[in-house]
C-alpha positions in Angstrom: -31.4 16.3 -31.2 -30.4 18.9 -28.9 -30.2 17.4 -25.9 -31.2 14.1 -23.7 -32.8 13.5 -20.9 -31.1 10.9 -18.5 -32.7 9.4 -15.5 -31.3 7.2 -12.8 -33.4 4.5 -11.7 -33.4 2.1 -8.5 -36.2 -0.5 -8.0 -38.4 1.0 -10.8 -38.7 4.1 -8.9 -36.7 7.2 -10.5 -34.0 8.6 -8.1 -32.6 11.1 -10.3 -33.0 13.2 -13.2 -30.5 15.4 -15.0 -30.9 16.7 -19.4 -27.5 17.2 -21.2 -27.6 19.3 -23.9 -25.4 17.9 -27.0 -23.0 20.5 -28.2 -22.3 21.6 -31.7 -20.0 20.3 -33.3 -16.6 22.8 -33.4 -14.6 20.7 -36.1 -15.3 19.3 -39.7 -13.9 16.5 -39.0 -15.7 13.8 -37.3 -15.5 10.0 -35.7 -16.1 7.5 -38.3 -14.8 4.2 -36.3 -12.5 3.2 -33.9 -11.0 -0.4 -34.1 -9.6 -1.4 -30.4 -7.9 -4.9 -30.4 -6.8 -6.6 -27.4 -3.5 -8.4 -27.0 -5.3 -11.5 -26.1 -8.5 -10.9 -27.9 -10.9 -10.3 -25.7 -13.7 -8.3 -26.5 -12.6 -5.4 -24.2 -8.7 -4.6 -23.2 -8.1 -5.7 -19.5 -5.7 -3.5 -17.2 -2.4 -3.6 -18.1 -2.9 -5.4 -21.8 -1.7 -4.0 -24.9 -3.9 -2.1 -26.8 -4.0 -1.2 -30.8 -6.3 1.4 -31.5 -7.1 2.9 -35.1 -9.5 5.9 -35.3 -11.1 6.5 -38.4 -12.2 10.3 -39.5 -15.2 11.8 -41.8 -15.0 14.9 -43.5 -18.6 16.3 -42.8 -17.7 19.8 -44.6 -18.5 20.6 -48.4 -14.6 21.2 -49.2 -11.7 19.5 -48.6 -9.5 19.7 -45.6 -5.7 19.9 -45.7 -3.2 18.0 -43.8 -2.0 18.7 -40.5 -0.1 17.1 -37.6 -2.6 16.4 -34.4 -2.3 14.9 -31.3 -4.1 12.2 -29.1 -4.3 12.2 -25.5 -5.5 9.8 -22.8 -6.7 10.4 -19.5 -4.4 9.6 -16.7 -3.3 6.0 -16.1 -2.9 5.0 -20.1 1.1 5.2 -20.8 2.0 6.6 -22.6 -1.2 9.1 -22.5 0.0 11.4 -25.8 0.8 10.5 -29.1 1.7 12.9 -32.4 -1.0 11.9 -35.6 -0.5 12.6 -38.7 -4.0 13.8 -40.1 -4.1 13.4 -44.1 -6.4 16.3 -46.2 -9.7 14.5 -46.6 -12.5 15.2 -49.4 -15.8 15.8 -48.5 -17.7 13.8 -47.5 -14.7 11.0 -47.7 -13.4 9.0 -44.8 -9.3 8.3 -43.5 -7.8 6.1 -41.4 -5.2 7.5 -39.0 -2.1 5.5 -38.2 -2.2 2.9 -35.3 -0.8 3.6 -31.9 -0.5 1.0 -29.0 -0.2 1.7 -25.2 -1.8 0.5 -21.9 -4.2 1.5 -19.5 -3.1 0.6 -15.9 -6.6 2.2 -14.4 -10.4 3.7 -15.8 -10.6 7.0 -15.4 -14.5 7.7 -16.0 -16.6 4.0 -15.0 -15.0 1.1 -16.6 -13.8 3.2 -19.3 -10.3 5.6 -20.4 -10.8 8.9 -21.9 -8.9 10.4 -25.1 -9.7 13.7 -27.6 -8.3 14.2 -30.7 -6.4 17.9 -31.3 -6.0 19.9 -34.0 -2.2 21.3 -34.6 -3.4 24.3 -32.2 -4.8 22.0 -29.9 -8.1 23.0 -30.3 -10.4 19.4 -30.0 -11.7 17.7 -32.5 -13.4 14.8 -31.0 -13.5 13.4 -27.6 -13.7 9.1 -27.5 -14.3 6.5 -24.8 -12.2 3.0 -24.8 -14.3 0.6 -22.7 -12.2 -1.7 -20.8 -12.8 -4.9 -18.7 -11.9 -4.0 -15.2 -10.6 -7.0 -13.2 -12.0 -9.3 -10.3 -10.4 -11.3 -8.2 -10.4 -13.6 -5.3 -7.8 -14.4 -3.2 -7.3 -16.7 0.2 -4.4 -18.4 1.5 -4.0 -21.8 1.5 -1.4 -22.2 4.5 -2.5 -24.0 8.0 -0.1 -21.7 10.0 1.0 -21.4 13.9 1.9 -18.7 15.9 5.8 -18.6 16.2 6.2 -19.5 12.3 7.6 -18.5 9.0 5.8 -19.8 6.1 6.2 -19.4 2.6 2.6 -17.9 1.5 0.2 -19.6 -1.0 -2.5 -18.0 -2.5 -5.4 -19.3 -3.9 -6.8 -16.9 -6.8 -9.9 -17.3 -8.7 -9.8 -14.7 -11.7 -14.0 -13.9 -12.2 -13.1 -11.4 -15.0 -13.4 -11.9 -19.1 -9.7 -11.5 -19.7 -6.8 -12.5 -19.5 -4.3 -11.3 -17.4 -0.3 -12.1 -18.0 3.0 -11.2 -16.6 1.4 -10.4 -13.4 3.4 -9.7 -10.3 1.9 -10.7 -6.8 2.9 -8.1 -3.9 2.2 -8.7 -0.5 2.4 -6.5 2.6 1.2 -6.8 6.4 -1.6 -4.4 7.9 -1.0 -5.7 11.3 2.4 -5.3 13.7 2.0 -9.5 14.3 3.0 -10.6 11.4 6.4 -9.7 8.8 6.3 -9.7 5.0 9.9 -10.7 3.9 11.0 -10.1 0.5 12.9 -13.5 -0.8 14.8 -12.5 -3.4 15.8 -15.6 -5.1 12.4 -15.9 -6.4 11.4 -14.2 -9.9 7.7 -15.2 -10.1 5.2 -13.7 -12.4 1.7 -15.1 -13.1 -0.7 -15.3 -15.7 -4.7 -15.6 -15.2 -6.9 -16.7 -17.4 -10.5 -16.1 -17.6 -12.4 -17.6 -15.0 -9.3 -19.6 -14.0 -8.7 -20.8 -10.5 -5.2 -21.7 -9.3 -2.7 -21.9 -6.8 0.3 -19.5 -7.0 3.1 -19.1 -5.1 5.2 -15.7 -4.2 8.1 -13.8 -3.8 7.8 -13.5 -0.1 8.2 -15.5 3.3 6.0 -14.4 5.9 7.0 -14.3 10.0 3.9 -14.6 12.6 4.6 -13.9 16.0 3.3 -15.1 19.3 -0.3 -14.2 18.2 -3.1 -16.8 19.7 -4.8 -19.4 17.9 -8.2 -18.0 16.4 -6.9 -15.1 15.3 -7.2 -13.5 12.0 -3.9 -11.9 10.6 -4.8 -9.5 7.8 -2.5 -8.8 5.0 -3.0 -6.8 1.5 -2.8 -8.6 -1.8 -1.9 -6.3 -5.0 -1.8 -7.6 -8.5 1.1 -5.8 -10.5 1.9 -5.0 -14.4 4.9 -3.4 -15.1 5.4 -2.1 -11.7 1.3 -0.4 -11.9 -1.0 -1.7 -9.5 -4.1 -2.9 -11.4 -5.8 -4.4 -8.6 -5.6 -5.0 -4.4 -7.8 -5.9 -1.6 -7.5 -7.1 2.0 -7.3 -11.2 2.4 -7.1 -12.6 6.3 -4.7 -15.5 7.6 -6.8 -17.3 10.4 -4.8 -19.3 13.3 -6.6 -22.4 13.4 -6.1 -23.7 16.9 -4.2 -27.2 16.7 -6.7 -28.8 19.4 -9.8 -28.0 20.5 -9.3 -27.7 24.3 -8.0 -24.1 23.4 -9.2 -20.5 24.4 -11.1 -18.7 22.0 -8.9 -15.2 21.2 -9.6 -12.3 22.1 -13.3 -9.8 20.7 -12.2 -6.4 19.6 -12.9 -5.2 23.0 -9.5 -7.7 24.2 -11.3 -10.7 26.2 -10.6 -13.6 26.0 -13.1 -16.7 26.2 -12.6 -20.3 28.7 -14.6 -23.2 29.0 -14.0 -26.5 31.2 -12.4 -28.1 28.0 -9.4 -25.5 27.9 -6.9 -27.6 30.1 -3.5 -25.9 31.3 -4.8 -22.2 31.5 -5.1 -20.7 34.9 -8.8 -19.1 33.8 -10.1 -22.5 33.1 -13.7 -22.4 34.6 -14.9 -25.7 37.3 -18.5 -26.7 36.6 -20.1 -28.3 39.4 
């Protein structure tokens, strides 16, 4: 085979077409395996997880190769990304196992996948390898009724939707709004660990201030997952001000107004029906 032809389909209708031809090998030396074990045993490494991985050579020449001291090398976001193998001389047609290394990989750098390559003592490459990984997904609320005025300290409801398990996790929490103030409490040490498709309540290293910020409102904060100080996963979660009564305003749109009914006692834009 020379080359392939790859197509990218949406809705049984092709959108794209590319053909990438296969190059030649430049090496005798060849992938036989790779064995990639998990620290928990997943089928695929999560973010963050230790990782033992074995590569195992062919010699596809008709002589022997000698010895030599290679080098494999990981894409960005595996620490640490280099590591000095000792390659043994292999008969033809034979197969060797190289040494074991272990690392982690804090982030994918092609898809859901890290990249490595094999060199030779020159650093030519020998082979080029993928390590599939399971990427992580999470949701996360809180679970505080809160008023304006306030400091709370937060809890976070998180439901872990990934196949893996995730431990040793650090929680870090910051505000994107001027209304509300992430404190750091320093007397806590908390680290988490996630299971797969565990929910649970976890608490944090942080007490939060609100200010005088009406009822209604949504105060939006960033949650990041942490593994050795790496941040393996984040996204925006929203604090909503649930009023305390219903004869309250309703905050203000986007465009600032603010919105009164007859119910809304005490306010001076409170609306008569006759």
């Amino acid at each position: 085979v020379s080359q392939l032809e790859v197509y990218a389909n949406k809705g049984g209708f092709i959108q794209g077409h590319a053909i990438a031809v296969i190059q030649s090998a430049s090496s005798d030396l060849s992938i036989s395996n790779m064995t990639v074990q998990s620290e928990h045993g997943s089928d695929e490494p999560a973010l963050g997880e230790l990782i033992n991985f074995t590569l195992e050579l062919e010699n596809n020449s008709e002589s022997s190769t000698d010895a030599f001291t290679g080098e494999i090398i990981f894409s960005n976001g595996v620490e640490p990304n280099s590591f000095s193998v000792n390659i043994p001389g292999i008969g033809s047609g034979e197969n060797e196992s190289l040494n074991s290394i272990e690392f982690r990989a804090y982030s994918a750098s092609i898809g859901s996948a890290v990249q490595g390559q094999l060199n030779d003592q020159n650093g030519n490459i020998i082979c080029e390898f993928v390590i599939e990984l399971e990427l992580p997904v999470f949701e996360v609320s809180f679970e505080n009724n809160v008023s304006p005025n306030s400091t709370f300290d937060p809890t976070l409801l998180i439901t872990n939707f990934s196949n893996a398990t995730y431990s040793n996790i650090g929680l870090s929490i910051s505000s994107l709004v001027d209304e509300a103030t992430v404190i750091p409490n320093d007397s806590l040490d908390q680290y988490s660990t996630f299971s797969p498709f565990q929910t649970l309540l976890q608490e944090t290293n942080y007490d939060i201030s609100i200010e005088d910020v009406a009822y209604g409102s949504d105060i939006t904060f960033r949650v990041e997952f942490e593994k050795n100080g790496n941040v393996i996963f984040g996204r925006e979660v929203s604090l909503h001000m649930e009023p305390a009564s219903e004869n309250l305003p309703v905050a203000p749109s986007d465009y600032g107004y603010w919105a009164y009914d007859d119910t809304d006692a005490g306010f001076d834009h409170t609306p008569a029906f006759n």
